[in-house]
C-alpha positions in Angstrom: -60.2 -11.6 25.1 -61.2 -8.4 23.5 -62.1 -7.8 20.3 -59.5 -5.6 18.9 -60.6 -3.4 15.4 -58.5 -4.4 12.4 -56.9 -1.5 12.1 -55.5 -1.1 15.4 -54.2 -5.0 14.7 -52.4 -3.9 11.5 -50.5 -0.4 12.5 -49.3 -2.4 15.8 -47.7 -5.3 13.1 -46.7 -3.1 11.3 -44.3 -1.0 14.1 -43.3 -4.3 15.4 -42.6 -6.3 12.3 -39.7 -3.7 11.0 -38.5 -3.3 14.2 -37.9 -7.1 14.8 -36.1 -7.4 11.5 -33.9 -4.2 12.7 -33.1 -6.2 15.6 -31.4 -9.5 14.0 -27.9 -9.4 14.0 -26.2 -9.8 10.6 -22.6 -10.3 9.8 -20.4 -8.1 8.5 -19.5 -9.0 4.7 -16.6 -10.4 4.3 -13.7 -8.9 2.0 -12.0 -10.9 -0.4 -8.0 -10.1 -0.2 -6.2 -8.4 -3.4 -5.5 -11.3 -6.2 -1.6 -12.0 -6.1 0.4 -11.9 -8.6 1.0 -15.8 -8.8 4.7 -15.3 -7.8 6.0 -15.5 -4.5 9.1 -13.5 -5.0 9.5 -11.5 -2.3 13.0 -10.2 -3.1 13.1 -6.1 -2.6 13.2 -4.4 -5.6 15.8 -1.5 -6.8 14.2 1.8 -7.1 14.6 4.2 -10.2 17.0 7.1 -9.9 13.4 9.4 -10.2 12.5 7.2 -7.6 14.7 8.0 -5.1 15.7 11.6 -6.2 12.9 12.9 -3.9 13.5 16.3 -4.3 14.0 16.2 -8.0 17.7 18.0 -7.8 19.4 15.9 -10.1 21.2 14.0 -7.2 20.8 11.0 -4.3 21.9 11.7 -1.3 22.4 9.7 1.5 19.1 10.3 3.4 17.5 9.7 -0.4 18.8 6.4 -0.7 18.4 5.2 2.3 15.4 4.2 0.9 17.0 1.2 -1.5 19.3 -1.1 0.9 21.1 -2.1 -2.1 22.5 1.7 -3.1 22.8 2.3 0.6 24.9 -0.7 0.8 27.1 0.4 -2.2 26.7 4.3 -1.5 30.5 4.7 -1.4 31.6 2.8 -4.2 28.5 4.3 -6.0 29.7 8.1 -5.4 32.8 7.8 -7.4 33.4 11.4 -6.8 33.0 11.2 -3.3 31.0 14.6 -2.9 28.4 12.8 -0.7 25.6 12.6 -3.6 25.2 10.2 -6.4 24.5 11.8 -9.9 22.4 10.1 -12.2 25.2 9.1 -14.2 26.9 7.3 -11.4 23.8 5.7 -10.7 23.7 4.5 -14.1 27.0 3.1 -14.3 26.7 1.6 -10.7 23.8 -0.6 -11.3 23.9 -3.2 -14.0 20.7 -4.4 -15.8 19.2 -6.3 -13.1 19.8 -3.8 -10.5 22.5 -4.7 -8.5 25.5 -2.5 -8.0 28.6 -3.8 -9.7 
């Protein structure tokens, strides 16, 4: 075997020491999930009239609230005036405090 200088011993560790650390695999960290909220109610909620007055005209229509299958369920009886809209009074006076149209 020959003799090799120091040196040359050290800057060829030192090339092949990082690179074999570069080459381990490592696993990707896992993610913890969102906490929940401790309930497992998973009963759809009624949206505001803001909510669903997407273009902020005072007014629901149809397309609006198709977003809330409880007023697109009730739209009719909702729209007491039958012009095709529900105004935020008639969406006041269809829902009752827990959301549900009468």
């Amino acid at each position: 075997m020959q003799n090799h200088p120091p040196i040359l011993v050290l800057a060829l560790a030192a090339v092949l020491v990082p690179a074999a650390a570069l080459a381990q695999r490592t696993e990707p960290p896992t993610t913890t999930p969102p906490p929940t909220s401790g309930t497992t109610d998973t009963t759809p909620r009624s949206l505001s009239f803001r909510d669903l007055d997407v273009n902020a005209d005072g007014k629901v229509s149809k397309d609006e609230a198709a977003a809330d299958a409880k007023l697109t369920s009730h739209f009719a009886q909702v729209d007491r005036d039958g012009d095709g809209q529900v105004s935020e009074t008639e969406f006041a006076a269809g829902h009752d405090r827990t959301g549900k149209p009468h």
